[in-house]
C-alpha positions in Angstrom: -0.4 -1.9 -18.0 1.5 -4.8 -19.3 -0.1 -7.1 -21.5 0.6 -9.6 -19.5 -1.9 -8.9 -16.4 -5.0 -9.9 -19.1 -3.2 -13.8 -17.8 -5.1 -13.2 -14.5 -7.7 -10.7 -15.0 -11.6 -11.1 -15.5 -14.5 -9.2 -15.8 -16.0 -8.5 -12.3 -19.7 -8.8 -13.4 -19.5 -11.9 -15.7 -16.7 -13.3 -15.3 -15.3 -13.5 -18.5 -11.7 -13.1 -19.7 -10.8 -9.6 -20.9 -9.3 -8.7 -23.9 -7.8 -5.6 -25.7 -10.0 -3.9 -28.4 -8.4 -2.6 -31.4 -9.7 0.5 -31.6 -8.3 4.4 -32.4 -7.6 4.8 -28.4 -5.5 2.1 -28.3 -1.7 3.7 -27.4 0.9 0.9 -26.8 4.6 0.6 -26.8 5.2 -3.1 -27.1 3.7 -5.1 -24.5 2.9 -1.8 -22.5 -0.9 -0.6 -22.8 -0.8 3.1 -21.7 -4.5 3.9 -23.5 -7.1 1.4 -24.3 -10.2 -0.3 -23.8 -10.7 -3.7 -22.5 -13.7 -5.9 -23.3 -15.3 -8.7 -21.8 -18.4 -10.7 -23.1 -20.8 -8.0 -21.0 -18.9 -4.5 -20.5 -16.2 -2.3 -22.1 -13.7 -0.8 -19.9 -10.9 2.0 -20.1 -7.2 1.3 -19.9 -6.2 5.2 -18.7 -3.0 6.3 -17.9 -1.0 2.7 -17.4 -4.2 2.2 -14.8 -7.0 -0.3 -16.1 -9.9 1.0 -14.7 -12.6 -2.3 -14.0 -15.7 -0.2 -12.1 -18.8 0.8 -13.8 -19.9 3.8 -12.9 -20.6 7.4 -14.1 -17.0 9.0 -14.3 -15.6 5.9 -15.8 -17.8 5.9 -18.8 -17.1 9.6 -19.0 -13.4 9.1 -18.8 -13.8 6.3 -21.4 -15.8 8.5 -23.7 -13.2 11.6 -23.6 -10.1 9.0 -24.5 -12.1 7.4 -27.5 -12.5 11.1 -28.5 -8.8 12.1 -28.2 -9.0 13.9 -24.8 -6.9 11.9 -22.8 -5.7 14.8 -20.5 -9.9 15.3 -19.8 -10.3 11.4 -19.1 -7.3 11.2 -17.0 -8.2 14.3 -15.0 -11.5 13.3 -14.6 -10.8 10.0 -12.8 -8.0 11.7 -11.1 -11.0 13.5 -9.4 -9.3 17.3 -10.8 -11.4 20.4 -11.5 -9.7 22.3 -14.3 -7.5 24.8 -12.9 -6.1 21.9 -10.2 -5.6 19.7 -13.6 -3.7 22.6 -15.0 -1.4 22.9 -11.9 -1.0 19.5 -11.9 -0.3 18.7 -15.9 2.1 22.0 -15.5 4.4 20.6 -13.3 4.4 17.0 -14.8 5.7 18.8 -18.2 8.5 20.0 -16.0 9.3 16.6 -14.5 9.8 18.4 -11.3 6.5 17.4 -9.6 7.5 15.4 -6.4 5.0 12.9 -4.6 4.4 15.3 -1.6 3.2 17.9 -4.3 0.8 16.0 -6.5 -0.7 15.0 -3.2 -1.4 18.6 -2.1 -2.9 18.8 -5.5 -5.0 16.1 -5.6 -5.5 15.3 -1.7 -5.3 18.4 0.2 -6.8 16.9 3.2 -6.1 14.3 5.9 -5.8 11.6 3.9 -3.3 13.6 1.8 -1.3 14.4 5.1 -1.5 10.3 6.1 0.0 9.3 3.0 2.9 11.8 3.6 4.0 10.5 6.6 2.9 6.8 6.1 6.5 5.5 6.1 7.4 5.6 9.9 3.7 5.4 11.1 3.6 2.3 13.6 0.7 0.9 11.4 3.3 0.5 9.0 6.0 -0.2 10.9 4.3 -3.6 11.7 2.8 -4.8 8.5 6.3 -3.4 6.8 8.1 -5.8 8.9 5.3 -8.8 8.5 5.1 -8.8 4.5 9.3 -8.8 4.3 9.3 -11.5 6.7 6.4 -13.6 5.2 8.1 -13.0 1.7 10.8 -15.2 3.0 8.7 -18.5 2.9 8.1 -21.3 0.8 4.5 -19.9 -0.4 5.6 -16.8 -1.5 6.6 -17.7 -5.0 4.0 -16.7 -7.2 2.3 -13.1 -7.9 1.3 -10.9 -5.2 -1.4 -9.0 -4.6 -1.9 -5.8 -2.1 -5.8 -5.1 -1.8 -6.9 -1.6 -1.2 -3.3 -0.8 -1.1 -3.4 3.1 -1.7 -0.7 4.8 -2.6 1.6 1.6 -3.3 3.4 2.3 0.3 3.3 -1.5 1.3 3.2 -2.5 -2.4 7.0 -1.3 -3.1 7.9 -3.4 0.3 6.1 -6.6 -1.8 7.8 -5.8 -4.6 11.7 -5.4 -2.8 11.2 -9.4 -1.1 10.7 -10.6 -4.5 11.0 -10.8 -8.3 6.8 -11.1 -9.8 5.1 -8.0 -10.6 2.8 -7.0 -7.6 -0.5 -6.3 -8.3 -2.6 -3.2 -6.6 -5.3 -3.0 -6.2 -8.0 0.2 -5.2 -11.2 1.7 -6.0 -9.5 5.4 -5.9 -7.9 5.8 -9.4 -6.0 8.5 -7.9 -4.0 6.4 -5.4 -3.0 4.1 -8.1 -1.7 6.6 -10.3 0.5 8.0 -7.6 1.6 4.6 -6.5 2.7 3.7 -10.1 4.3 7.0 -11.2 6.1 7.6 -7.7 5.9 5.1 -4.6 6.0 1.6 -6.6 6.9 1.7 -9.8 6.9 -1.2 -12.1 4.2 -1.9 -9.9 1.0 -3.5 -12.0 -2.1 -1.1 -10.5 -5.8 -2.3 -10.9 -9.0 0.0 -10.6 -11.8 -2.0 -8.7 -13.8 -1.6 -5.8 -13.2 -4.4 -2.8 -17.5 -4.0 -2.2 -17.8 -6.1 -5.2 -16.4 -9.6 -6.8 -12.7 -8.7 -7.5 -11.7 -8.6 -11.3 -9.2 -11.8 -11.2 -8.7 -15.3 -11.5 -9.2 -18.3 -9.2 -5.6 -18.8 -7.1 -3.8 -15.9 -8.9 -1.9 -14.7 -6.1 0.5 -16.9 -3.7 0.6 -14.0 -1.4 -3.2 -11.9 -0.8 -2.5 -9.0 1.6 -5.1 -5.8 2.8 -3.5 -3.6 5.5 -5.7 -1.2 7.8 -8.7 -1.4 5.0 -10.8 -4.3 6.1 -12.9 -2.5 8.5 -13.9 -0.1 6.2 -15.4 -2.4 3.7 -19.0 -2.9 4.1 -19.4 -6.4 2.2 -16.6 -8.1 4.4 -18.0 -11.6 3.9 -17.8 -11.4 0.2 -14.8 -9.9 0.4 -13.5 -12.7 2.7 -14.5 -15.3 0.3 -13.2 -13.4 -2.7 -9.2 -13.1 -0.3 -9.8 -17.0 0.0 -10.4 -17.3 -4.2 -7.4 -15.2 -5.2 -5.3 -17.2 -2.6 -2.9 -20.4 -4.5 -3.1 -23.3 -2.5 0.1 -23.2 -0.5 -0.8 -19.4 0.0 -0.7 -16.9 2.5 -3.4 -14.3 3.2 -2.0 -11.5 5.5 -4.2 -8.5 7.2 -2.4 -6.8 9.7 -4.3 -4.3 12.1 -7.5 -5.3 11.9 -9.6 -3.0 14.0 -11.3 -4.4 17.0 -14.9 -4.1 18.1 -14.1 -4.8 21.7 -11.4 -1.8 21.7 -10.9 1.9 21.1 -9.5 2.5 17.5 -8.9 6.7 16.5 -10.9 6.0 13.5 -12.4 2.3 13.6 -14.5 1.9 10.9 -16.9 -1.0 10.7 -15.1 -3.5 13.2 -16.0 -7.0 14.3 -14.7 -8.8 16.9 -11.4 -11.1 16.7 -13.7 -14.3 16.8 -16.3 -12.7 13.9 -13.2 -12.0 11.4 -11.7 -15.7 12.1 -15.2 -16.8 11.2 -14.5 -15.7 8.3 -11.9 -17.2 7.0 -12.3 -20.5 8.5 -11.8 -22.1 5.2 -8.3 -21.2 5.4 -7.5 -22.1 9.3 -6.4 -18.6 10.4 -4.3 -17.5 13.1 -4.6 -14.6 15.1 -1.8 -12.0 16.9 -2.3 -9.3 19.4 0.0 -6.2 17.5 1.3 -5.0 20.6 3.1 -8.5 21.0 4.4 -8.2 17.3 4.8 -4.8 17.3 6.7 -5.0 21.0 9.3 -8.0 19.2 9.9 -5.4 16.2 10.8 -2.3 18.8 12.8 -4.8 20.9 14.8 -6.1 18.0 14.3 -9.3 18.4 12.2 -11.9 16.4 9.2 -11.4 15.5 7.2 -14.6 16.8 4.6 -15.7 14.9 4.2 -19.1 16.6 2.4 -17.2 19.4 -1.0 -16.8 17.7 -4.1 -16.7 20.5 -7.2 -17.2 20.4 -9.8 -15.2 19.7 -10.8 -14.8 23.4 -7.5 -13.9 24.2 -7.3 -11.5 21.9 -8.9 -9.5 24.5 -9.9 -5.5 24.6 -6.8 -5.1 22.3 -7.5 -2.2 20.0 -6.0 -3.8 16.9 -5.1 -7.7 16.1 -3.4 -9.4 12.9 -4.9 -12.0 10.7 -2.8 -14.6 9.1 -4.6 -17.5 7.0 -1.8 -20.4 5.5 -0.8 -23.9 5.1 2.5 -23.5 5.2 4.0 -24.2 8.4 7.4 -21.8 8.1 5.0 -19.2 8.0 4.4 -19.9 12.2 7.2 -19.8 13.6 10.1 -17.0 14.8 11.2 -14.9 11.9 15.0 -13.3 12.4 13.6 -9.0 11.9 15.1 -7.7 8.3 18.1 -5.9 8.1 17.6 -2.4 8.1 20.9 -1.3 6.5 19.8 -1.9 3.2 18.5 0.5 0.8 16.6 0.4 -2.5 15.3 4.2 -2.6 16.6 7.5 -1.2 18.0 8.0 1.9 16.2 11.2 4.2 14.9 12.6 6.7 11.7 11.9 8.7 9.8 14.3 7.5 7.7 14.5 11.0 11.1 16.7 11.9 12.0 19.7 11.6 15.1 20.4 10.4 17.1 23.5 11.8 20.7 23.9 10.2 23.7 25.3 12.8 26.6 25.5 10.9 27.7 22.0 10.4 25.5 20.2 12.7 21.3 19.9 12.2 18.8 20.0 15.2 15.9 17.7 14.7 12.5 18.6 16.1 9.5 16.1 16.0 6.7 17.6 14.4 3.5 16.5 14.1 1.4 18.5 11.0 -1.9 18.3 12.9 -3.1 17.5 16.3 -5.1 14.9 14.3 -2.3 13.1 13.4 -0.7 13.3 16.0 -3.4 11.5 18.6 -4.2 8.9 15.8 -0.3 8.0 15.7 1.3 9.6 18.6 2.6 6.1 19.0 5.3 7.1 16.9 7.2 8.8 19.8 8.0 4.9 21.1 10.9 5.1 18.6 11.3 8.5 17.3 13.1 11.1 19.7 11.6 14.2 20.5 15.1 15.9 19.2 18.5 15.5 18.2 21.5 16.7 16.0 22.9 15.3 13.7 26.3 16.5 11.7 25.0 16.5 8.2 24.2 18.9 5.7 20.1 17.8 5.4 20.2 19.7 1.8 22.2 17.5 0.2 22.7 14.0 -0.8 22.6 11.9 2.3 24.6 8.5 2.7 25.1 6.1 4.9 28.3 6.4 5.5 28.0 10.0 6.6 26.3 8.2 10.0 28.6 6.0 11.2 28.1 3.6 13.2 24.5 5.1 14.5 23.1 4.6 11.2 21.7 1.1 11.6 20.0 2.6 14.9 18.5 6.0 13.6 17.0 3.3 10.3 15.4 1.1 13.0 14.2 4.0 14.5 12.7 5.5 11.5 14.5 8.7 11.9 16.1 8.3 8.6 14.0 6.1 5.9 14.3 4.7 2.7 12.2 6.7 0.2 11.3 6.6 -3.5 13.2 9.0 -5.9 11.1 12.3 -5.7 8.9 11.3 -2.3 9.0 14.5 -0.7 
């Protein structure tokens, strides 16, 4: 954590500024808080690992405990939800700086979610709220902080982070996620333990740009989280949510939904806007614009499974956005991993692959862009380049047959 974040943090319960306490499980290198405890005019809470942790519960006094007595690896273990011999694994390969992302997650999540997060770059969830923060982190209101609520792993966080120069703040109750997203999916990335049930830990108008991603239906408190969204939100500033789970449509795993005209009602403060995603996500296939001057109303939402929320004052925000160039890179080039990869000789055959028949009717969708199979004349063990594609490799990035990965994803 860098000192800095204390500028726009607060207690959750109180209120209250927070402040570092100068105590024996304080470690910091400069402005960099890796171990710590922060304290507000009500509570005491642990800095672990980088990751302030702002809940009050049962582990995190335990984790807060073990640090002030010099058993940081317990504390961090603990939160990271480890039984011993999985912390051992875990802590074993870290000393060898081999672990990769894919690996601590079949430590840590060996289950669905794990296998989600794996393959979350080319899912069409993402595809669409990829596409909408790059575009939106164009405008006029996105000049300030960000903030990426519930955000995981830090998948859509590291997007935030490429379209501009603040450090982007996320946020999620699962300490877990955060410490992946920092160490491997977004780092430099400024991660923040809370829970998005509750008042969130920071400041009035923090953030110029507030965005939660395929989360909102899960939250139980929605209207205080709605109001909180509004809070965080500059004036000037855009709040995105994009694929908001109907109520009036079928969704693989739905959640809590409301209807379109229940989550306007919402945030009517903020005069929001609404999009059907198969219109935005049929202008990002088509490579063309996407159009967000074509919002419609909540009736016309319609039985649509899924519909995007986007609350501003800022009128470049609605209009048609020229789609991001997809030849650039900031990460590693690969692979899909949703392929199998078969080497002949010089050439590679490319099978789509889905890891479980779960995942595969929750985001079968996938097959709209990705090709059941193809070869490729590339050596998938080594370092791949753009170059070595020619002039197909702007087409097989759109397609998401090749992405842009962190260093050490999979």
């Amino acid at each position: 954590m860098d000192a800095s974040l204390l500028e726009v943090l607060c207690c959750p319960f109180c209120g209250t500024g927070l402040d570092l306490v100068d105590n024996a499980a304080l470690v910091r290198d400069g402005s960099r808080v890796q171990w710590g405890v922060l304290g507000c005019q009500c509570c005491a809470f642990p800095v672990i690992d980088g990751i302030p942790v702002l809940v009050a519960d049962d582990a995190t006094r335990g984790a807060m405990h073990a640090m002030e007595a010099g058993r940081s690896e317990e504390a961090l273990a603990t939160l990271l939800g480890l039984d011993t011999a999985a912390a051992t694994r875990l802590f074993a390969r870290l000393q060898q700086r081999a672990v990769t992302y894919r690996q601590a997650l079949e430590i840590i999540s060996p289950d669905a979610e794990g296998t989600y997060f794996v393959y979350r770059l080319s899912d069409p969830t993402f595809v669409l709220a990829e596409t909408l923060v790059r575009v939106l982190a164009q405008t006029p209101a996105r000049s300030g902080r960000a903030i990426d609520l519930c955000g995981g792993s830090g998948h859509l966080t590291r997007v935030l982070a490429d379209a501009g120069a603040q450090p982007v703040v996320v946020a999620d109750v699962y300490f877990w996620k955060l410490w992946l997203a920092q160490r491997f999916t977004a780092p430099g990335c400024a991660p923040v333990c809370c829970d998005a049930n509750h008042p969130l830990p920071f400041r009035d108008g923090a953030f110029s740009m507030v965005v939660l991603s395929d989360a909102f239906p899960y939250i139980w408190h929605k209207r205080l989280l709605a109001g909180e969204m509004m809070r965080l939100a500059a004036t000037g500033g855009t709040i995105l949510m994009p694929h908001l789970h109907s109520a009036l449509g079928y969704n693989f795993s739905a959640g809590m939904t409301l209807t379109p005209a229940a989550y306007c009602d919402l945030f009517t403060p903020r005069h929001p806007r609404l999009f059907r995603d198969s219109d935005l996500l049929n202008d990002i296939l088509g490579h063309t614009a996407v159009d967000l001057s074509r919002d419609v109303t909540p009736e016309q939402a319609g039985h649509e499974p899924s519909i995007t929320l986007i609350a501003s004052s800022e009128a470049s925000v609605f209009r048609a956005h020229p789609l991001p160039d997809p030849r650039a890179l900031a990460g590693q080039l690969c692979i899909n991993p949703l392929y199998r990869i078969e080497q002949h000789g010089a050439t590679a055959t490319l099978t789509l692959t889905f890891p479980t028949t779960e995942y595969e009717e929750e985001f079968g969708g996938v097959r709209r862009y990705l090709p059941e199979s193809l070869t490729l004349a590339i050596d998938p063990g080594g370092e791949l380049r753009p170059e070595q594609f020619g002039s197909h490799y702007t087409d097989l990035r759109r397609r998401r047959v090749l992405l842009d990965v962190p260093p050490r994803y999979c």
